[in-house]
C-alpha positions in Angstrom: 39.4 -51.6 -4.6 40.8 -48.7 -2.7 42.2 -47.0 -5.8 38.5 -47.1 -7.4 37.2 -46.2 -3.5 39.3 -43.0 -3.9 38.7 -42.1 -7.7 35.1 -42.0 -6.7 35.0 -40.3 -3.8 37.2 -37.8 -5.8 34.9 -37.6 -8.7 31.8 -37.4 -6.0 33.8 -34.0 -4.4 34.3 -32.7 -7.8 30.6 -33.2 -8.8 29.4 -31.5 -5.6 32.1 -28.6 -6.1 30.5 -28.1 -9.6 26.8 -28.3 -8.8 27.1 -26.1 -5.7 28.9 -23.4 -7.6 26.4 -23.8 -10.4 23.5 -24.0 -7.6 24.5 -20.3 -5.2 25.4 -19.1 -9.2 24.2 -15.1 -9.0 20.9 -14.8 -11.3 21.3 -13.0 -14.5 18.3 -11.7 -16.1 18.4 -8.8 -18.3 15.3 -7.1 -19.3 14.5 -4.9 -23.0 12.1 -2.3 -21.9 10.8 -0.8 -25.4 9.6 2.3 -23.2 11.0 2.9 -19.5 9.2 5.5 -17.0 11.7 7.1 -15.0 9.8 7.8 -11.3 12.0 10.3 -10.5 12.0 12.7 -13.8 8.3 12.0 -14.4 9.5 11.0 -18.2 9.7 8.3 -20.2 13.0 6.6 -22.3 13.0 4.2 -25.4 15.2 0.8 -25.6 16.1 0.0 -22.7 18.3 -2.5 -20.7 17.9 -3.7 -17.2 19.9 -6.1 -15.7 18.9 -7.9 -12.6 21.1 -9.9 -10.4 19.3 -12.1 -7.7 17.1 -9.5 -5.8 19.1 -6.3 -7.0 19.3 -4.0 -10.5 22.6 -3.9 -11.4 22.3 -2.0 -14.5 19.9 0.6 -16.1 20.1 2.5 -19.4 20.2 2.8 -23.6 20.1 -1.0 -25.1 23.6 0.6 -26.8 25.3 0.7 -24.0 24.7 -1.6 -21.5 25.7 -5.2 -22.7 24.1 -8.2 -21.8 26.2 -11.0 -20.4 26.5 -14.3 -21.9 24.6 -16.8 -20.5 21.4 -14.1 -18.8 17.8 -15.0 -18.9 16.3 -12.4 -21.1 12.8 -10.9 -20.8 11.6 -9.2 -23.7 9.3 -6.3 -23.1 10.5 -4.1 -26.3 6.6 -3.8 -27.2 6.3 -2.2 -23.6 6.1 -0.2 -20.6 8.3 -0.5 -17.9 7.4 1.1 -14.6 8.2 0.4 -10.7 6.3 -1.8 -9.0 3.5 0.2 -7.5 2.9 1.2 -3.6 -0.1 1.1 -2.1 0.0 2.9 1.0 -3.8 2.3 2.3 -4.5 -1.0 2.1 -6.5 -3.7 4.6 -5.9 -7.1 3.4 -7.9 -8.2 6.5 -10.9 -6.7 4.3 -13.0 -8.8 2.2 -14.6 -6.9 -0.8 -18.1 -6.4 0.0 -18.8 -2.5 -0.7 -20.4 -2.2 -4.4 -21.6 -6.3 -4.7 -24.6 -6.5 -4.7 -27.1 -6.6 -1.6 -27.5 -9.8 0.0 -24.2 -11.6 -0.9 -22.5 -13.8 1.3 -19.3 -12.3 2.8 -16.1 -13.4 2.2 -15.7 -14.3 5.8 -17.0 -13.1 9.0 -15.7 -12.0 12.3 -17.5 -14.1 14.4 -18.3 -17.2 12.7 -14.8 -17.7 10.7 -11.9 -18.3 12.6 -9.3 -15.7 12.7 -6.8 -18.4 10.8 -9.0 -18.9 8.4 -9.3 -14.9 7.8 -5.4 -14.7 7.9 -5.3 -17.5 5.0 -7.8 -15.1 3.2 -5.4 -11.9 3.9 -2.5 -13.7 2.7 -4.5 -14.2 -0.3 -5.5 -10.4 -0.9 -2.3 -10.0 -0.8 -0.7 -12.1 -3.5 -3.9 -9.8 -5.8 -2.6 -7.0 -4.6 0.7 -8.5 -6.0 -0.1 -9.8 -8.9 -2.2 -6.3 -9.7 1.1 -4.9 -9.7 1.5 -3.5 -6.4 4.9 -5.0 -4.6 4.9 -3.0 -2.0 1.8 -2.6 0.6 1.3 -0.6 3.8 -1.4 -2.3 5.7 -3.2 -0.3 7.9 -5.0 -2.1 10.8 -6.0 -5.4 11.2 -9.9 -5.2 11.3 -9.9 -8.3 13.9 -6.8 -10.0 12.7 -5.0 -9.2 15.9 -1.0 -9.6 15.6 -1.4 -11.5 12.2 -1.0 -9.4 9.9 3.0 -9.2 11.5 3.2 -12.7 10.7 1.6 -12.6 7.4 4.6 -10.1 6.4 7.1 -12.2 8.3 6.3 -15.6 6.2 6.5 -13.6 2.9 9.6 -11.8 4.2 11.0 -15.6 5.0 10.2 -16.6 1.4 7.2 -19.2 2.7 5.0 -17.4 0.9 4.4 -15.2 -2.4 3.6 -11.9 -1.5 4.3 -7.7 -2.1 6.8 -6.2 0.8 4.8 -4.9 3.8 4.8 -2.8 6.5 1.8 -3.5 9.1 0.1 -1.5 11.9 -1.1 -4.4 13.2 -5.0 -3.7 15.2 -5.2 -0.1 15.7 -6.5 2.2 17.9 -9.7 4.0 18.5 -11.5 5.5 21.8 -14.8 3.8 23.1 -17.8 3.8 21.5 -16.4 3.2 17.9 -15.9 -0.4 16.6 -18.3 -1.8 19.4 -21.1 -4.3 17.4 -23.8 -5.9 19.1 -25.7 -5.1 22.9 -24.1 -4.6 25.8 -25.6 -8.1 26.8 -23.2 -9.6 24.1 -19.2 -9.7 24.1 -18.5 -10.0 20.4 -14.8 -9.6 19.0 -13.7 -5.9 18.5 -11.9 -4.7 15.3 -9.9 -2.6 16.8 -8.3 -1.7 20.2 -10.0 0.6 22.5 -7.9 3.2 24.6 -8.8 5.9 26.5 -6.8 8.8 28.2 -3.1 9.4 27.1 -1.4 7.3 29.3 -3.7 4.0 28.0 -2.9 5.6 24.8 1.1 5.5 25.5 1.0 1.9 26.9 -1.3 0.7 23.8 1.1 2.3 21.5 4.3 0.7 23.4 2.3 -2.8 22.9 1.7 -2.6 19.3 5.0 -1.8 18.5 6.5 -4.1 20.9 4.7 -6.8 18.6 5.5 -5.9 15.4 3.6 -2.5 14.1 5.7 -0.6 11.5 3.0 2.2 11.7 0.7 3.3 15.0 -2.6 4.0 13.1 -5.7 5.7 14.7 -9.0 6.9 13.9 -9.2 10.9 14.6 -13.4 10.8 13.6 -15.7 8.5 13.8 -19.3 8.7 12.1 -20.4 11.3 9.8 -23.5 13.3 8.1 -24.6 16.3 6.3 -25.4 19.5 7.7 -28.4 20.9 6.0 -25.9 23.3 4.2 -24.0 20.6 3.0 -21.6 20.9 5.6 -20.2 17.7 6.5 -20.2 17.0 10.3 -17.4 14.4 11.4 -17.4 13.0 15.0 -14.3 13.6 16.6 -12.9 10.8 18.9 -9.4 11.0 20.7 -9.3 14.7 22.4 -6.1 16.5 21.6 -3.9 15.4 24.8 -4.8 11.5 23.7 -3.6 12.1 19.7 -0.9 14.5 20.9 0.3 11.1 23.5 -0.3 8.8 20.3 2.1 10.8 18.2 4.6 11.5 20.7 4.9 8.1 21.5 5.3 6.9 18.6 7.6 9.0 17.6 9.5 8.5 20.8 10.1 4.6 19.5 11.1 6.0 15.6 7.5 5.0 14.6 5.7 6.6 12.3 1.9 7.6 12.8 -1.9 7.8 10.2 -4.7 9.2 11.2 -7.6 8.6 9.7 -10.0 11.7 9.6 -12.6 13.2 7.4 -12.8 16.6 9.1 -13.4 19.0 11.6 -11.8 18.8 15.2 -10.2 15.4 14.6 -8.2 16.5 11.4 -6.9 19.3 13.0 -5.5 17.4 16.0 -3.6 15.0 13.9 -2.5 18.0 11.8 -1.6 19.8 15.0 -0.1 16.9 16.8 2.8 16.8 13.3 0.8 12.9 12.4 3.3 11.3 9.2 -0.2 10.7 6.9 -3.3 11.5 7.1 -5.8 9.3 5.8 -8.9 10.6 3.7 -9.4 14.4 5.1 -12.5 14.4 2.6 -13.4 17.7 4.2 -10.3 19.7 4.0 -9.7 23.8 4.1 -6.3 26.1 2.8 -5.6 26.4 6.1 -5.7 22.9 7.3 -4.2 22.2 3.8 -1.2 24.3 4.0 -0.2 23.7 7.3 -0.1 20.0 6.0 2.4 21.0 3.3 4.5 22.8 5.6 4.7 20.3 8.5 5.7 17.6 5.5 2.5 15.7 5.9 1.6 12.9 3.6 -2.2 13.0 2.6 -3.9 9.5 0.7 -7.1 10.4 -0.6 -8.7 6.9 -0.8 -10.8 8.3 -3.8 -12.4 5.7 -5.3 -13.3 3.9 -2.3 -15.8 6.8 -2.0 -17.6 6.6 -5.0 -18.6 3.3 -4.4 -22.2 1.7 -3.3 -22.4 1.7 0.1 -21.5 5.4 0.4 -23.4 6.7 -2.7 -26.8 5.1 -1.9 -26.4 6.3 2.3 -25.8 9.7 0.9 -28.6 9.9 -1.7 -31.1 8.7 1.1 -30.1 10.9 3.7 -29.7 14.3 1.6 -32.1 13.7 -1.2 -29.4 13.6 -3.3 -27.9 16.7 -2.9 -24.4 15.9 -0.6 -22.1 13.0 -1.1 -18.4 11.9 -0.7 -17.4 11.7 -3.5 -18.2 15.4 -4.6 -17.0 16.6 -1.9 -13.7 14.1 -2.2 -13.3 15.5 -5.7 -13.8 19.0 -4.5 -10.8 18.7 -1.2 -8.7 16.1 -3.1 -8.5 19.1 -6.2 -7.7 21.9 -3.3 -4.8 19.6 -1.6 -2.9 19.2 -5.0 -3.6 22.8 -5.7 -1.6 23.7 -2.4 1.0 21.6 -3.0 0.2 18.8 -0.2 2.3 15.3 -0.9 -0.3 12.7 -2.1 1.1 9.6 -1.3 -1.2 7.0 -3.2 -3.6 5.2 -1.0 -6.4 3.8 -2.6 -8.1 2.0 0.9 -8.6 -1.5 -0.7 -10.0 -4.0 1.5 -13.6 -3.0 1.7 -13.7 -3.3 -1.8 -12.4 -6.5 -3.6 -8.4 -6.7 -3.8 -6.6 -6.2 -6.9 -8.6 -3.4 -9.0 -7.2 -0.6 -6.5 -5.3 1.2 -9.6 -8.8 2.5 -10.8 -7.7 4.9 -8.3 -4.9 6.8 -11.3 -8.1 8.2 -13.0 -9.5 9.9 -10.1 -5.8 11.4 -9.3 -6.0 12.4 -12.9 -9.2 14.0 -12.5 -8.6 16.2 -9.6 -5.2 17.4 -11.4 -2.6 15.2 -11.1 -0.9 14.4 -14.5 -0.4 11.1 -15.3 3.2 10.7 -14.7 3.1 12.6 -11.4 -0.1 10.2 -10.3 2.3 7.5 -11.3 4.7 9.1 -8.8 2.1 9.2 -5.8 2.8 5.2 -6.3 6.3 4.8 -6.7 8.7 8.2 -5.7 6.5 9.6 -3.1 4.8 6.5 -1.9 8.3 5.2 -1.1 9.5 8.4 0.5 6.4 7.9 2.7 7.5 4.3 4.1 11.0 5.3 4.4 12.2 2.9 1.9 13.3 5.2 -0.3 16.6 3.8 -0.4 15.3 0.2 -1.7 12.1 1.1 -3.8 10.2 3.2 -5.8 12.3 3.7 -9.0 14.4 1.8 -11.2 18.1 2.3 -10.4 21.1 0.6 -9.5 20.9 -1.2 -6.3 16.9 -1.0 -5.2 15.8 -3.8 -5.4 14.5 -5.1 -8.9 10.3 -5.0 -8.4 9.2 -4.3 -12.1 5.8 -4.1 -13.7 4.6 -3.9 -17.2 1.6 -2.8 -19.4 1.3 -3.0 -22.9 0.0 0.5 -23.8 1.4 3.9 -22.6 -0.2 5.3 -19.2 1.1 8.7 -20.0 -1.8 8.6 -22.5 -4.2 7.0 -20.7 -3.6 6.4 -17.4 -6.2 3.4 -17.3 -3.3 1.4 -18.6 -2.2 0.6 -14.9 -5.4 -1.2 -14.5 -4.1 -3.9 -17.1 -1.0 -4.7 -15.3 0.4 -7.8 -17.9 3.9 -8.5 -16.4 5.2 -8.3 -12.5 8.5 -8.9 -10.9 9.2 -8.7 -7.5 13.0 -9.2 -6.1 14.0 -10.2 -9.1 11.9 -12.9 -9.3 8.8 -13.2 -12.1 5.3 -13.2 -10.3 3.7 -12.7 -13.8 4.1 -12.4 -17.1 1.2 -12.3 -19.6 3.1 -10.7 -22.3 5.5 -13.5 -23.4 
């Protein structure tokens, strides 16, 4: 009895031995890319070989010379094109899709009658689009009435809880009175952003958010805007220049980095002058203001095709006959900025419209200049450069981690390609993959 005790107590410590090694065995997955965009030379290489090990590549280059090992998962995308996994770098997954549906629609959810967990829940799900639209990598910027939650949102997919793109959050945002305020003064409703004013409220704000999790202090520079009957656009200013010069300094103070959103005018020019890390639209935008953006090092996302949508074009049309918008004037400042040589870091805004179709942003990038592989670069080289993670992300190399997409075209032709995102890996791991 105690020989037969010990044989299988033996055999059970073998058998455990085995399946654990098999079990924490590293992941082997080598990937044939027939095509393979290389983010950082802007070209393109035939047959392929990537191989991934758990989160990490471990090899890149001609199917000739790097072998496959015996026993790897193979994905087979000979018929296509490999590309990083996209950035987004203006995104709110706290937004819910309602610009450009059409009038009268129910929203998605609403700040006072849904419960902010319920609106998380529907963030989290933005998201996975995002993700599965090929974008593994988001920065969020502000919380529209989510509060703190977008910090956990990016610490559940972080912990592997969730499926999700890599984030980096600036949690509620800051703006100065008198913007973000709905309803009468009878009526306390919730507020989409956080109000501050005077620098030192502006230092203590910024020393909150980042105490609870903001990668990025975000602020709004303007507020409202219109047309001058010249076509000049007119766009409020908010913060004066001590508050956005505290904001920055700040920030910068804690190794944070700082967007401003702006359109124009005064506010642009304090957020330029105050050495912000992005600035966000700048739809009005002169050389001067432009160059002193490219020599400060100052990241511009031009949010393009947020502009031409609905809500803005019919306002415009009924409030200048027709003669100002946006968008011609986004096309007009986005096609001065590359000309000077800014950094376009790509930022397409997604949130008030619906999540997942923000890479019909490439064409406008095309339109204003940008050739296709260096619009694909806004989204993978510069974008990462942007966040800091250029170290991790961005291209496909040894040691970044292995977040993949695939279409099944060429997007050096026809840069519409990257809105039929067929394949997505993130971390090594397959999120989809409609090309088998």
């Amino acid at each position: 009895m105690k020989i037969f005790c010990f044989k299988f107590v033996a055999w059970a410590l073998v058998w455990f031995a085995v399946t654990t090694a098999h079990a924490q065995a590293p992941q082997l997955i080598a990937i044939r890319a027939g095509r393979l965009f290389d983010s950082k030379s802007g070209k393109v290489s035939e047959n392929q070989v990537i191989l991934v090990e758990e989160e990490k590549i471990t090899a890149v280059g001609p199917g000739d010379r790097v072998q496959i090992p015996p026993g790897a998962q193979v994905i087979d995308l000979s018929k296509d094109t490999v590309l990083p996994g996209l950035i987004d770098g203006h995104t709110h997954v706290f937004g819910y899709g309602l610009d450009d549906i059409k009038p009268g629609g129910p929203p998605f959810a609403s700040l006072i009658s849904d419960t902010r967990e319920y609106r998380t829940l529907l963030a989290l799900a933005n998201a996975q689009k995002d993700l599965r639209a090929g974008f593994t990598t988001l920065r969020d910027l502000m919380s529209h009435g989510g509060g703190y939650a977008d910090v956990d949102i990016k610490k559940a997919i972080n912990r592997g809880f969730f499926q999700g793109p890599r984030m980096q959050v600036s949690t509620m945002g800051l703006v100065a009175t008198g913007e973000g305020i709905l309803g009468s003064p009878e009526v306390s409703l919730p507020r989409n952003y956080q109000t501050v004013d005077g620098p030192w409220a502006a230092r203590q704000v910024v020393r909150e958010q980042i105490h609870y999790g903001a990668d990025w202090i975000k602020f709004h520079a303007t507020a409202d805007y219109e047309f001058e009957p010249d076509g000049a656009l007119w766009s409020e200013p908010t913060f004066t220049r001590e508050e956005v010069d505290a904001i920055v300094d700040e920030a910068h103070r804690h190794k944070k980095k700082v967007a401003c959103h702006a359109f124009g005018g005064e506010g642009l020019r304090n957020c330029v002058n105050a050495g912000v890390d992005t600035v966000e639209h700048a739809i009005e935008l002169d050389d001067g203001t432009a160059d002193q953006m490219k020599k400060k090092g100052i990241y511009l996302e031009l949010t393009a095709y947020h502009y031409s949508l609905s809500d803005y074009a019919v306002r415009d049309a009924k409030t200048t006959g027709g003669k100002y918008s946006l968008a011609a004037l986004r096309e007009k400042s986005g096609r001065l900025a590359i000309s000077r040589g800014v950094k376009i870091s790509f930022g397409s805004g997604v949130g008030p419209f619906l999540h997942g179709v923000q890479a019909r942003e490439f064409a406008y990038l095309v339109k204003y200049g940008l050739t296709p592989a260096q619009a694909i670069q806004t989204a993978t080289t510069t974008a990462a450069e942007m966040m800091g993670w250029q170290d991790r992300i961005g291209s496909i190399e040894i040691g970044k981690f292995a977040d993949l997409i695939a279409v099944a075209g060429d997007p050096l032709s026809d840069i519409t390609e990257l809105e039929r995102v067929k394949f997505v890996m993130k971390g090594g791991q397959v999120v989809r993959n409609d090309l088998k």
